[in-house]
Residue, then its C-alpha position, 0 to 999 in steps of 0.5 A: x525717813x530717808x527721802x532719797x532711798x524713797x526717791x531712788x525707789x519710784x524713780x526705778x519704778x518710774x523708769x520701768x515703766x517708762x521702759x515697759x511703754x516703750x517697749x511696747x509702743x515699738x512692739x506695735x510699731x513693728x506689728x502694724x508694719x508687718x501687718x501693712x507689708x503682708x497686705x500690700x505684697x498680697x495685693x500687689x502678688x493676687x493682681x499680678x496672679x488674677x489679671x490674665x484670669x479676669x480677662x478670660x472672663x471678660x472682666x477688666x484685668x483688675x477686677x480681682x484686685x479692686x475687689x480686694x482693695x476695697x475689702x483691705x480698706x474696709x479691714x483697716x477702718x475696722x482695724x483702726x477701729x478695734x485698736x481704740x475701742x475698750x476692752x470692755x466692750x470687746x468682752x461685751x460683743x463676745x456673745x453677741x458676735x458668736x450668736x450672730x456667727x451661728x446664725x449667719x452659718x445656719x442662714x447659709x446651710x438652711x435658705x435660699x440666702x446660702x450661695x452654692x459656689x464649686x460644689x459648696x454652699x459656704x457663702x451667702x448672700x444678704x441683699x446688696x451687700x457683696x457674698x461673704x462666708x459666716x464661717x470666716x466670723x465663726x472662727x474669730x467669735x469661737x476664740x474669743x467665747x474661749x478666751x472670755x471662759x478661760x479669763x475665770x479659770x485660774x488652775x487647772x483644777x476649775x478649767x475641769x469644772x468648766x470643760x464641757x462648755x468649750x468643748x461643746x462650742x467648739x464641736x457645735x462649731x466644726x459641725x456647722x463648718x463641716x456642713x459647709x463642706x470645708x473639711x480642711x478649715x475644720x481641721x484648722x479651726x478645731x486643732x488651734x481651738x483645742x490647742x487654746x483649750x490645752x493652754x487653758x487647762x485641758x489635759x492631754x490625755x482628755x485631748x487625746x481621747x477626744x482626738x480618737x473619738x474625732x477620728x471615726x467621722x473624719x474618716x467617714x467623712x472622707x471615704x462618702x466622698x469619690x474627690x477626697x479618697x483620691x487626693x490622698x491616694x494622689x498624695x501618697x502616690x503621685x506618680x499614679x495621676x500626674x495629668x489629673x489631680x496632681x496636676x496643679x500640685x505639679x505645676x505649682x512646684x515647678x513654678x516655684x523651682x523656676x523661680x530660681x534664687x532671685x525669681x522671675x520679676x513681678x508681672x513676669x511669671x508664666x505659670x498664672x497664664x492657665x498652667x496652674x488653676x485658682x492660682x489667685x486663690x489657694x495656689x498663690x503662692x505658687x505665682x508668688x515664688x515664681x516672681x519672687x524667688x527664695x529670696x521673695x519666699x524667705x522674707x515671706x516666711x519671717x515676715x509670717x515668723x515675726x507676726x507669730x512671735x509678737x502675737x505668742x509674746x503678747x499671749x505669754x505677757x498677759x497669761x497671769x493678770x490679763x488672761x482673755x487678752x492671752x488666750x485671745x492673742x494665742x488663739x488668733x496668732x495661732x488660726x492665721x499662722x496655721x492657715x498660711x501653714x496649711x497652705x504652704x504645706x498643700x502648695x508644695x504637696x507636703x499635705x494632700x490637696x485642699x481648699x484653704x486660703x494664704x492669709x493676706x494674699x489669697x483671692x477671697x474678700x472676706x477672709x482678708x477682711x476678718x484677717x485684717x480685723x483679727x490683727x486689729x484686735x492683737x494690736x488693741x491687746x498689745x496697748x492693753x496688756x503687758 
């Protein structure tokens, strides 16, 4: 036997490996940096856009920014949590999760515990602890019952077999959602949904038909309500209602033209002084260009681009041995990528107005906390996988 090619052989092996390791160990690095960059420039942006509303409501200039301090820290415990806890245990809580989801949903639609905000009954409320929305845990449990299911299904031809139950989950889903009258993460949650679905073996033309069948009620359901019919004809004709419904679209693009190429400096923005409404919440990112300028906008966008490449590479590694890990990392990757999408998209008017949050800078607790621990579990799956 010749010792030295056997030698030189698991040498080779070992080094690969050792390089794989590294890899992914600076992978994780660059993640959790990304992840700790969006998080601090969220809070620091939503106190500098929410004090002077605070005030107004005889709040103490950082309430809103102590509020979701609070919720950022306890998204990084359960961060560091779900970055050691086994995957065996994740695919256990699977269930468990998408049970408690629906039934937190139906709390809310059903008794008194739901909180009626705005018109809409998203929120509820359990005792002492602060209000939160079901609807945020629905999407993250919805993704992982999806990516447990696709885990057995390794051609397209058993994805057929098994096509009914994702599809019903995720209809069951976006009706409870739409009975919270949050039409447009709806939209979100069943485009990155079936998108999961086509990766895992939905056919396009089963797509397609499920998107016409899709179409009829979503119409419906735009044209009971008066608000909704006028935000898509303020849309497609702005010039029609400059003062009223175009009114915070308006402001907030010359916010972010008066932003310039440097931007004003943090703190040193005027629009958040009472031109632009919610503009802690869904229209942030209107007093973050302002501040921050198209140079402030650019390294938002790669720092967004970086997150979405890390999270597609790790659903791409783990597509042939890993497969929950891949679809999961897809699913995931793809809901908080498209909310800050949606929400560019809709601050810029390049979509017509509606309520979606900018993951990791908007006002509103309990999406930065699912966010955060979405992000722990793409960085569990990065030590996991390939």
């Amino acid at each position: 036997m010749d010792y030295s090619d056997y030698y030189e052989k698991h040498q080779l092996h070992d080094s690969s490996l050792y390089d794989d390791d590294q890899k992914r160990a600076v992978r994780s690095f660059v993640f959790v940096c990304i992840v700790l960059i969006l998080v601090a420039s969220g809070l620091i942006t939503l106190y500098s856009a929410s004090y002077d509303e605070a005030l107004k409501m005889g709040l103490p200039s950082s309430y809103f920014f102590r509020r979701q301090l609070l919720f950022a820290l306890s998204g990084f415990a359960a961060f560091v949590l779900l970055s050691f806890i086994p995957l065996k245990l994740i695919r256990i809580a699977v269930i468990p999760l998408l049970i408690l989801s629906v039934v937190l949903m139906l709390l809310t639609i059903l008794t008194p515990l739901g909180v009626e905000k705005m018109g809409a009954r998203r929120w509820i409320q359990i005792g002492p602890l602060p209000s939160f929305q079901p609807s945020e845990l629905i999407k993250v449990s919805v993704i992982l019952a999806l990516a447990a299911v696709y885990e057995k299904t390794s051609d397209k031809a058993s994805a057929k077999r098994i096509l009914i139950a994702p599809l019903f989950l995720i209809m069951v889903s976006a009706v409870l959602i739409l009975a919270q009258k949050d039409y447009s993460t709806t939209l979100v949650f069943v485009t990155v949904t079936l998108s999961v679905a086509i990766v895992g073996g939905l056919s396009v033309p089963v797509f397609l038909m499920i998107g016409a069948f899709l179409a009829v009620p979503a119409v419906i359901f735009i044209l009971i309500e008066p608000y909704r019919i006028r935000r898509i004809v303020s849309f497609l004709f702005p010039s029609i209602d400059p003062t009223g419904i175009n009114w915070q679209v308006n402001k907030s693009i010359e916010a972010i033209r008066s932003g310039q190429v440097f931007g004003k400096g943090l703190g040193q923005g005027t629009y958040k002084l009472g031109l632009i409404p919610e503009v802690h919440s869904d229209f942030i990112f209107a007093s973050f260009s302002e501040e921050m300028g198209l140079i402030g906008i650019m390294a938002l966008v790669l720092l967004f681009l970086l997150f979405f490449f890390i999270g597609v590479s790790v659903a791409l590694q783990n597509i042939g041995e890993h497969r929950f890990i891949a679809f999961a990392s897809l699913g995931i990757t793809m809901m908080i990528i498209g909310q800050a999408i949606v929400n560019i998209a809709v601050v810029t008017s390049l979509l017509p107005p509606t309520g979606i949050p900018l993951p990791f800078f908007s006002q509103g607790g309990t999406n930065l906390f699912v966010v955060i621990c979405e992000c722990g579990l793409l960085h569990r799956f990065m030590k996991e996988g390939a």
